[in-house]
N, C-alpha and C positions, 0 to 999 in steps of 0.2 A: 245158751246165748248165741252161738254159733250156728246152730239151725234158724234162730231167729233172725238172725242178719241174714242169712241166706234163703229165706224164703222171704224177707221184706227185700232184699236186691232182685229175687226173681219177680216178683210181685211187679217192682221196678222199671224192670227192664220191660214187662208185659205190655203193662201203662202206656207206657211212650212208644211199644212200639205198636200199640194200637190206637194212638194219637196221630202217629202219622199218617200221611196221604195216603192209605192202601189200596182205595179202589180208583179216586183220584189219578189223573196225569199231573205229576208233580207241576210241572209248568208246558205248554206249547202256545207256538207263535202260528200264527193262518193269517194268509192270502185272502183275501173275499174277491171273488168276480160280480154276483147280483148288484151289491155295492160296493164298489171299489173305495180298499181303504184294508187296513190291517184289524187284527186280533189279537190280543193279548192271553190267554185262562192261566190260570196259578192256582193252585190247590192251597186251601186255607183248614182242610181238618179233613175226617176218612171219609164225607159223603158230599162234600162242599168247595168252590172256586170263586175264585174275584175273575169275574169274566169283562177285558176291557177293550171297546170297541170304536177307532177311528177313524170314522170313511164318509161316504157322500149317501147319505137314508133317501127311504123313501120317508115321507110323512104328512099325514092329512095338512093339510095349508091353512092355520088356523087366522089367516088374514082376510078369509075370505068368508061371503054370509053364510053360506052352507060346509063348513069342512068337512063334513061325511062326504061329501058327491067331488071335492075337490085335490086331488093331490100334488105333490112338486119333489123336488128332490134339494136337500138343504146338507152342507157340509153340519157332522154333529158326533159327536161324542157320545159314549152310552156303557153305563156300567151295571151288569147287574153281578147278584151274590146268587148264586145257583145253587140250592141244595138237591142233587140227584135223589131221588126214590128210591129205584127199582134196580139197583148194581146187583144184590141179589137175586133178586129172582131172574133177571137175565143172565147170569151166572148159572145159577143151578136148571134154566133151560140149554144152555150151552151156546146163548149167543154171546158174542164179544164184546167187551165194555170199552178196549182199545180205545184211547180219544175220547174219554168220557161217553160213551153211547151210551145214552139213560135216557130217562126222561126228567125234566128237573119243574121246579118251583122258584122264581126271586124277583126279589122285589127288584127295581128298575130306573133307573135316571137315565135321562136322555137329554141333552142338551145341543140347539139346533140356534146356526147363523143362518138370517134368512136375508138378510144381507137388504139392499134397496132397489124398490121395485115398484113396479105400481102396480095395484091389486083396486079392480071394480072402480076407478077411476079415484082412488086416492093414494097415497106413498106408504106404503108399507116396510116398515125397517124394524131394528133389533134382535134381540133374543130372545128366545123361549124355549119352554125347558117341558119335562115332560116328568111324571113321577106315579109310577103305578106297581103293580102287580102282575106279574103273566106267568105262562105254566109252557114249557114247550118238550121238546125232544131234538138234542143231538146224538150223528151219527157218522161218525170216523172208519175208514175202510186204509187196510195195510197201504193203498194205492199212496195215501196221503188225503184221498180226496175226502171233504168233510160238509156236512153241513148240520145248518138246524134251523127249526122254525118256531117262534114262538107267541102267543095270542094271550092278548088278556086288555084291561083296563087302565088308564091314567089321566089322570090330573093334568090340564095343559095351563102351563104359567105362562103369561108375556102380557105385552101391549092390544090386549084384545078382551073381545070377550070369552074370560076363562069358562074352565070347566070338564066336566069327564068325558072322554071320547074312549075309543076303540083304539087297541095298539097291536099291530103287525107286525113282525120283523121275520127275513129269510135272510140266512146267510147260504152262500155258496159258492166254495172253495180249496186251497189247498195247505193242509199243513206243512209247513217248513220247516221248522224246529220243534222239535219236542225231548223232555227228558221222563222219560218212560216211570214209571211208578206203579202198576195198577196189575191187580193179582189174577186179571182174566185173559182170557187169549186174546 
């Protein structure tokens, strides 16, 4: 009975500590200069973060006829759920995952005050929001310095005519806080 409790405690202890954030940065806070405005990431399991972002975007102008040809820059919100891939095998090539450096996958909300304005000679106002999928790459250097970029697709909501567009995002900047986690150099 005593081998069994001690091999279901080690069993245990294994569990949870493979549960935790291992390749993960348990939490870091960045600076963005491309678009000014802060960063949130937090590790939510061993390969995945709530990554949260409030600054000034860029984003196609969806008030306008053409939004592909048209851009602007709107205060906006934007959360995505990041599952890295490749901590692995950037690990066992010997590059550094420090800062989450991977490559990841997440889904994406964005949400944008486009405030009042006139657009093609009529007022353009409200909110809209943005909900898609994109695939990018962040990369964190001891300096602090950090970025990522990431492409994919979404859904544009608001007062227009909706529909799927193309989604860009660059961050580029400095890490400030972080509480280290992560089992690579």
């Amino acid at each position: 009975m005593l081998r069994l409790s001690l091999l279901a405690f080690l069993g245990l202890v294994q569990l949870t500590y493979a549960q935790f954030g291992k390749n993960c940065e348990l939490r870091q806070l960045k600076i963005n200069l491309i678009h000014p405005g802060i960063e949130y990431e937090m590790a939510l399991g061993i390969n995945s973060t709530l990554d949260i972002r409030v600054a000034y975007q860029t984003s196609l102008d969806p008030f306008t006829e053409r939004p592909i040809e048209n851009y602007d820059f709107f205060p906006a919100l934007t959360l995505q759920n990041r599952y890295y891939y490749n901590f692995g095998s950037r690990g066992r090539r010997g590059h550094q995952i420090y800062g989450n450096s991977a490559n990841y996958i997440a889904p994406s909300v964005s949400v944008f005050e486009s405030g009042s304005r006139v657009v093609e000679g009529a007022i353009a106002e409200g909110v809209f929001a943005t909900t898609g999928l994109v695939t990018g790459l962040q990369r964190s250097y001891n300096s602090g310095l950090s970025f990522s970029v990431d492409v994919g697709a979404a859904y544009y909501w608001g007062p227009f005519d909706q529909g799927i567009q193309p989604v860009f995002n660059l961050s580029v900047g400095w890490i400030v806080n972080e509480k280290r986690w992560c089992v690579g150099r």
